[in-house]
C-alpha positions, 0 to 999 in steps of 0.5 A: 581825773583830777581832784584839782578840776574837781574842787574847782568845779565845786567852787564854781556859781554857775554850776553850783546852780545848774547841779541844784536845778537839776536835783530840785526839778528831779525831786519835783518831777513826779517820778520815782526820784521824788518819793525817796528820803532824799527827794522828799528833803530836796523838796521840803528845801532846795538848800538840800540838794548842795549835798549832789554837788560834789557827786556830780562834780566828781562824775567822770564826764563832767569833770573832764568836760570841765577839765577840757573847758578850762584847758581851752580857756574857756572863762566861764565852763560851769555855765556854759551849756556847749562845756558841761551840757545839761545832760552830762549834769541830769545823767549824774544826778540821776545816776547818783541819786541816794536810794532809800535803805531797804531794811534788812 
């Protein structure tokens, strides 16, 4: 792991867009994911679901899928399916998603 790939890959447009397309279709996806506090405000504004960039920047696969990408020179690993797929970015999302506070 290393925090350079990550911040890199923060930075990066094109996986930017696929992290928010993921955390929006979840919280639209009828499932569990949308009836949380954090699917509701993902819901109510895509601008909300930025804030699963860095968890899903920061999961294991991802970034060494990055991280191998950019080694191999790869211009553009953020959006390309085959460095970083789709369901390395789905299982992060829904891996992370914030679950609501159970009052104690």
């Amino acid at each position: 792991m290393s925090y350079k790939t990550i911040a890199a890959s923060r930075q990066d447009r094109a996986l930017q867009d696929r992290v928010i397309a993921a955390t929006v279709q979840e919280a639209w996806a009828g499932g569990p994911a949308g009836d949380t506090a954090y699917g509701q405000n993902v819901r109510a504004s895509e601008a909300n679901a930025v804030t699963m960039i860095y968890p899903v920047c920061s999961a294991s696969d991802v970034e060494a899928a990055y991280a191998s990408a950019l080694a191999a020179g790869n211009p553009d690993p953020g959006g390309d399916e085959t460095a970083v797929t789709d369901g390395q970015i789905l299982g992060a999302v829904q891996g992370r998603w914030p679950a609501d506070e159970v009052p104690v």
